[in-house]
PARO-106472 format. One record per residue (C-alpha): residue in three letters; residue number from 1; x, y, z. Coordinates in pm, whole numbers. Layout:
N
r aa ala i NUM c1 X c2 Y c3 Z .
...
***
This chain:
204
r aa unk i 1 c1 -1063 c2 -2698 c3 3651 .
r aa unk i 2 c1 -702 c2 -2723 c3 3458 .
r aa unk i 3 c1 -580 c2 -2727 c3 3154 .
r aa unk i 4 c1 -350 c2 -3017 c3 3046 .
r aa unk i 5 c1 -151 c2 -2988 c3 2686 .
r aa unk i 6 c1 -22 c2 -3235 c3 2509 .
r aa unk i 7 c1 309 c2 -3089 c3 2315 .
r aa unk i 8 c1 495 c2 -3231 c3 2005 .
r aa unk i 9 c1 174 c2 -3506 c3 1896 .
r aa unk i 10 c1 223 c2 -3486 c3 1537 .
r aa unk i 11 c1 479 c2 -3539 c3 1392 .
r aa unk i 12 c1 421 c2 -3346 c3 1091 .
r aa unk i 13 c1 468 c2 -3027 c3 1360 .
r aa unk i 14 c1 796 c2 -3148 c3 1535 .
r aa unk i 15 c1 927 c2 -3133 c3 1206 .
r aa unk i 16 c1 809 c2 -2785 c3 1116 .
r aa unk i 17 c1 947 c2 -2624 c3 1425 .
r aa unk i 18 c1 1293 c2 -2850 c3 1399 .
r aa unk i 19 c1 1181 c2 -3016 c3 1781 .
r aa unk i 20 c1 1281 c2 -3355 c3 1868 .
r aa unk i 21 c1 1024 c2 -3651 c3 1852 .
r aa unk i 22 c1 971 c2 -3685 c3 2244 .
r aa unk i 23 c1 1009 c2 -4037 c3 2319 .
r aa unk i 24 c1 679 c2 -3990 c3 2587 .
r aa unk i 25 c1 446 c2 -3696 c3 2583 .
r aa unk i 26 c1 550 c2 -3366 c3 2634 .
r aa unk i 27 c1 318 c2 -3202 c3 2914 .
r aa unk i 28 c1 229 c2 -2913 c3 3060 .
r aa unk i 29 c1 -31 c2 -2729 c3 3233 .
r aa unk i 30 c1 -264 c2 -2401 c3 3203 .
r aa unk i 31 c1 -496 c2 -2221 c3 3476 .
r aa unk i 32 c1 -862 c2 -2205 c3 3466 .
r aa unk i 33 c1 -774 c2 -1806 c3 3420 .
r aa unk i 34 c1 -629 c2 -1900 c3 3051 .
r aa unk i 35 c1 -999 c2 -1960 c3 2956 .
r aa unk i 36 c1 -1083 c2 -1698 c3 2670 .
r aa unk i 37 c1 -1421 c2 -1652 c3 2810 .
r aa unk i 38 c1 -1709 c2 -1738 c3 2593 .
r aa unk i 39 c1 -1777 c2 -1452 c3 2317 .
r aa unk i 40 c1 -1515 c2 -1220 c3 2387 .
r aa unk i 41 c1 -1259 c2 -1119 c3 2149 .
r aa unk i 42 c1 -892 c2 -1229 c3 2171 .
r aa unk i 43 c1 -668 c2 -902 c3 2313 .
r aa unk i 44 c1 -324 c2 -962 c3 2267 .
r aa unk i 45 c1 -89 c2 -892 c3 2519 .
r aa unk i 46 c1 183 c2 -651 c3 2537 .
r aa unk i 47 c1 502 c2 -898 c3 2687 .
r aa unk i 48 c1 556 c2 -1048 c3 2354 .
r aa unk i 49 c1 523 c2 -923 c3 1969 .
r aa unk i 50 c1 531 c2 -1283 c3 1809 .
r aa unk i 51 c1 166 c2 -1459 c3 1940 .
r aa unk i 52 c1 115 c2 -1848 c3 1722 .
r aa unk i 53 c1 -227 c2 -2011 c3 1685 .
r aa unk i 54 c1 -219 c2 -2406 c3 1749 .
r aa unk i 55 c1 -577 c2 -2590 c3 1698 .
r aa unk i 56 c1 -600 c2 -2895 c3 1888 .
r aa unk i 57 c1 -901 c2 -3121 c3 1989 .
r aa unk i 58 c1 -964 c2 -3077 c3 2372 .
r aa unk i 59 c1 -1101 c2 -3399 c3 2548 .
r aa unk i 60 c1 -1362 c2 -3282 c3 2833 .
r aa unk i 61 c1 -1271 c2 -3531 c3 3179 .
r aa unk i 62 c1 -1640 c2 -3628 c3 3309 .
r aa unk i 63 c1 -1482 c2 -3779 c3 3655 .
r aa unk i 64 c1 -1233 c2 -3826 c3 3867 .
r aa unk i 65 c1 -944 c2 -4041 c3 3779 .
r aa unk i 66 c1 -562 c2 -4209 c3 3894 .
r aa unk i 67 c1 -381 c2 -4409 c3 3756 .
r aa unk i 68 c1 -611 c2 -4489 c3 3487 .
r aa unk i 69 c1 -548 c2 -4837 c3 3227 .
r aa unk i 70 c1 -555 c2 -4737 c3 2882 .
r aa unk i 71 c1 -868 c2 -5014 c3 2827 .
r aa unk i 72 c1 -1079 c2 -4832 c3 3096 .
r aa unk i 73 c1 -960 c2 -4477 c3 2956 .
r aa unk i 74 c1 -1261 c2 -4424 c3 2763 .
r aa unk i 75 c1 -1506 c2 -4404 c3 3084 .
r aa unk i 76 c1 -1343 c2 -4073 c3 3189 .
r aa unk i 77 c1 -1470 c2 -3891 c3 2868 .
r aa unk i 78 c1 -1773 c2 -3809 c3 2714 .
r aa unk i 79 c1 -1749 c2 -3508 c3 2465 .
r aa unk i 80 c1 -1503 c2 -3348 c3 2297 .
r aa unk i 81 c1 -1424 c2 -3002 c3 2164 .
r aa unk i 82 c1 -1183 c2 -2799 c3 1987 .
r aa unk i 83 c1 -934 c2 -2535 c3 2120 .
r aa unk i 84 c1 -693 c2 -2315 c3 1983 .
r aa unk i 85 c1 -339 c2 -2309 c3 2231 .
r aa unk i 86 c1 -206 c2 -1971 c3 2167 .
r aa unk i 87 c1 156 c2 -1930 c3 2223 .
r aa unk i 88 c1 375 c2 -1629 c3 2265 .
r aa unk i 89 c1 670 c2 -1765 c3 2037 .
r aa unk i 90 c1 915 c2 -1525 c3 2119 .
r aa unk i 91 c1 888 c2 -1540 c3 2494 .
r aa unk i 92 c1 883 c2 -1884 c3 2453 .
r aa unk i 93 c1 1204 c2 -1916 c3 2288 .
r aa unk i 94 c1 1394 c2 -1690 c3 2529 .
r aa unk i 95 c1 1290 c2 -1910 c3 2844 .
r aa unk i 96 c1 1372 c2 -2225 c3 2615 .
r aa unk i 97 c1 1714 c2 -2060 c3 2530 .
r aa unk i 98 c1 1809 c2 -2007 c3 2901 .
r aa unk i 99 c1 1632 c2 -2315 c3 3039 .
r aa unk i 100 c1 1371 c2 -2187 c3 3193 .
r aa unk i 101 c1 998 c2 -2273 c3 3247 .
r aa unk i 102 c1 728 c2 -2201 c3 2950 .
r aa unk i 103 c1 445 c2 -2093 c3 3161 .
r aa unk i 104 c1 483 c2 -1710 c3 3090 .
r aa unk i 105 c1 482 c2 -1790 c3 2736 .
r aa unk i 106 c1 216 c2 -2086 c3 2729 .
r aa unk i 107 c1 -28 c2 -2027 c3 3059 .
r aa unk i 108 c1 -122 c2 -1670 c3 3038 .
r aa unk i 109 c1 -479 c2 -1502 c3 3053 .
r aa unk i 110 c1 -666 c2 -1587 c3 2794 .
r aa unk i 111 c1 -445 c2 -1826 c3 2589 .
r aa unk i 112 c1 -672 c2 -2104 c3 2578 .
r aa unk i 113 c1 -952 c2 -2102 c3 2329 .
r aa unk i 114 c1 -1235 c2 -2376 c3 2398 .
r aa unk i 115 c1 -1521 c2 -2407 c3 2225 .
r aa unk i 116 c1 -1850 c2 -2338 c3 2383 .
r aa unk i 117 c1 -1982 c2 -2645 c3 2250 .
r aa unk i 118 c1 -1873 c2 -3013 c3 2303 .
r aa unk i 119 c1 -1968 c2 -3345 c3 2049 .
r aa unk i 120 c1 -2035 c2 -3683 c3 2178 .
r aa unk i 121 c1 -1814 c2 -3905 c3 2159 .
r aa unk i 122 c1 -2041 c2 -4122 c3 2051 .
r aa unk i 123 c1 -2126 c2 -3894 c3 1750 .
r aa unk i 124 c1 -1786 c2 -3999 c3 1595 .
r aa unk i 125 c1 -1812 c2 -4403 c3 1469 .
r aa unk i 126 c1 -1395 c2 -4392 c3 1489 .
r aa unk i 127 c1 -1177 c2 -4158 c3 1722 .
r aa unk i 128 c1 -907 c2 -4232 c3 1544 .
r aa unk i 129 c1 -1060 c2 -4136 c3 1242 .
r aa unk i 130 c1 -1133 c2 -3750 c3 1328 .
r aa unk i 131 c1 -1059 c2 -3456 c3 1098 .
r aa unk i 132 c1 -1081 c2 -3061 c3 1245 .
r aa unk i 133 c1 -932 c2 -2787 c3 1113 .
r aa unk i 134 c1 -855 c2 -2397 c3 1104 .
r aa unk i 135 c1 -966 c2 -2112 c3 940 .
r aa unk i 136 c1 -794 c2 -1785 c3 945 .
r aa unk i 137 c1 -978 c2 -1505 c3 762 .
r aa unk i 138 c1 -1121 c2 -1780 c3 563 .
r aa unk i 139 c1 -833 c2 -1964 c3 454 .
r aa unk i 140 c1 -755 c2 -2282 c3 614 .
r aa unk i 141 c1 -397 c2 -2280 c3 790 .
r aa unk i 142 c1 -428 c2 -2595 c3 972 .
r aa unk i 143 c1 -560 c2 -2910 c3 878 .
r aa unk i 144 c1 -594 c2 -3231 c3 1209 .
r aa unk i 145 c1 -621 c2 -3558 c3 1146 .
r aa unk i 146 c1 -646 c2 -3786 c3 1475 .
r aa unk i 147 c1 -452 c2 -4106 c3 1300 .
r aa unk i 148 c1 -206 c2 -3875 c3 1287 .
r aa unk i 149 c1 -163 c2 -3868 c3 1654 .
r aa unk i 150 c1 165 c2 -3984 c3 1777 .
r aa unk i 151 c1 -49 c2 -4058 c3 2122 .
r aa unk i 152 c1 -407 c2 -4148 c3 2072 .
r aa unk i 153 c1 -703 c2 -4022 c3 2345 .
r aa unk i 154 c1 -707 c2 -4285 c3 2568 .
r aa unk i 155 c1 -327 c2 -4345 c3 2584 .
r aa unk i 156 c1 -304 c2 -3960 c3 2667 .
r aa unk i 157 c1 -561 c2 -3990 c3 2972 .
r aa unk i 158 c1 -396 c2 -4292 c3 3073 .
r aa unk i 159 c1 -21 c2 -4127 c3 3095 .
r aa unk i 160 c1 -160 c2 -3814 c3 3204 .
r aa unk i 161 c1 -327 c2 -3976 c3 3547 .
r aa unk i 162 c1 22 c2 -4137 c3 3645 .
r aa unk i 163 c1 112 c2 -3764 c3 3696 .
r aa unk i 164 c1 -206 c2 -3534 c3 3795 .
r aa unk i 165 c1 -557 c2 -3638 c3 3936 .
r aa unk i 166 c1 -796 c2 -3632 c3 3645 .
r aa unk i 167 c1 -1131 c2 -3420 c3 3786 .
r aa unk i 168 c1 -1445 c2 -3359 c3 3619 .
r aa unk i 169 c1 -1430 c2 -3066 c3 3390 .
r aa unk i 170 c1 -1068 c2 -3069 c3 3314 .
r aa unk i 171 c1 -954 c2 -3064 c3 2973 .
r aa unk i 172 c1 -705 c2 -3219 c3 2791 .
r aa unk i 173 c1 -570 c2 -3031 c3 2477 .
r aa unk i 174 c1 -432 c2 -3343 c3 2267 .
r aa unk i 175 c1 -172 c2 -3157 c3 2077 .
r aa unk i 176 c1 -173 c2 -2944 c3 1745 .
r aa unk i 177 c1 -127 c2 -3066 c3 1387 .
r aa unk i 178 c1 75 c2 -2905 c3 1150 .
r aa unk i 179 c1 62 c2 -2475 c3 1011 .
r aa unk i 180 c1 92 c2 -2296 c3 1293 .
r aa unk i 181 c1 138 c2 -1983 c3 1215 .
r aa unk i 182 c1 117 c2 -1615 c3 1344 .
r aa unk i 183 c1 -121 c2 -1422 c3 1500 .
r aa unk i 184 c1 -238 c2 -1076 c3 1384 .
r aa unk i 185 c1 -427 c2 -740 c3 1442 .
r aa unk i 186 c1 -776 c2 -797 c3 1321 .
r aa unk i 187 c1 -743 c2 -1167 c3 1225 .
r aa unk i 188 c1 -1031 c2 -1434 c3 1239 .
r aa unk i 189 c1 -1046 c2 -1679 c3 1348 .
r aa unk i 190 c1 -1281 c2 -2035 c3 1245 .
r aa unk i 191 c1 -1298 c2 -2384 c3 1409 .
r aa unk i 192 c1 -1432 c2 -2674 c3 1265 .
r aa unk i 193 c1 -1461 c2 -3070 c3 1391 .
r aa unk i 194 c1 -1580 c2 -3263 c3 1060 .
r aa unk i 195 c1 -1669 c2 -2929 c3 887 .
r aa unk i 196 c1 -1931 c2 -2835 c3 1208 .
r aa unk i 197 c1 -1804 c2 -2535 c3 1325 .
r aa unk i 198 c1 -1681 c2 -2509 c3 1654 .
r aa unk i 199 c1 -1577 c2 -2148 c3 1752 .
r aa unk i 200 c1 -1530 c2 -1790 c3 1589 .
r aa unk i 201 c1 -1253 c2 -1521 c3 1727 .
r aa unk i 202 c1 -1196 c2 -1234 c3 1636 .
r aa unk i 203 c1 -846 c2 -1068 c3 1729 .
r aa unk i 204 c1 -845 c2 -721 c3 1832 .
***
């Protein structure tokens, strides 16, 4: 199983970290080891002081897939979750600065939050009509809206198979609305797709 992220899909969040507005998606890939495993708290590690939450729907792949036509796109999902992407800003920024790869900054353990539970697809009567959201100690910081999406679902799948073999169980984190913010000691964290809550984290 991999990861596959979707960066700079709102525009709303290219703006608030002064990117430019990609003129394809920005990718880029986590391990299976980025996985926060199920129930256990989020440690932060010690190679960077500035950690950022992103929320971001994840799409779950149900089979394998290349080269796939955005019109047939929709066979290769079934369910679909929510995640938090959690980025080590300040690393980040140094590697960006010299050129350099983001994977120490973007791919380490444990940087991927994924909710234990997925929706049907078929829950939803409009994908591009989703709303999720983020709670930090009960405060919402983050607020998703998919017809915001700069890329919808099934053009994502559909650009993301030109490059890498889509395989059952892979997700796809479609990219994070605007409020990202920092991460700190003791924080909580609350996910929510349509107000159903998704995941709880607590940072220690």
């Amino acid at each position: 199983m991999k990861i596959i992220c979707v960066g700079r899909n709102y525009a709303e969040h290219i703006k608030e970290l002064q990117n430019e507005k990609p003129a394809e998606p920005l990718l880029f890939i986590k391990p299976d080891s980025a996985v926060l495993p199920n129930k256990n708290p989020l440690v932060l590690p010690d190679f960077a002081q500035d950690f950022h939450f992103e929320v971001e729907l994840v799409i779950k792949i149900n089979k394998l897939g290349k080269y796939i036509e955005t019109q047939f796109a929709h066979r290769y999902y079934d369910e679909i979750g929510l995640g938090i992407d959690i980025t080590a800003r300040d690393l980040q920024a140094r590697l960006k600065a010299k050129g350099l790869p983001w994977e120490k900054a973007k791919a380490f353990d444990n940087s991927a939050v994924v909710s234990r539970e997925f929706i049907s697809k078929t829950d939803f009567p409009d994908l591009q009509n989703i709303r999720f959201s983020l709670k930090k100690n009960d405060t919402i910081v983050q607020q998703g809206h998919t017809a915001k999406m700069l890329w919808q679902i099934d053009e994502l799948i559909s650009y993301i198979s030109r490059y890498f073999t889509l395989k059952k169980g892979d997700l796809i984190f479609t990219g994070t609305p605007s409020g990202v913010g920092k991460i700190q000691l003791n924080d909580v964290f609350t996910g929510y797709i349509e107000g159903k809550e998704m995941f709880r984290i607590k940072v220690k």
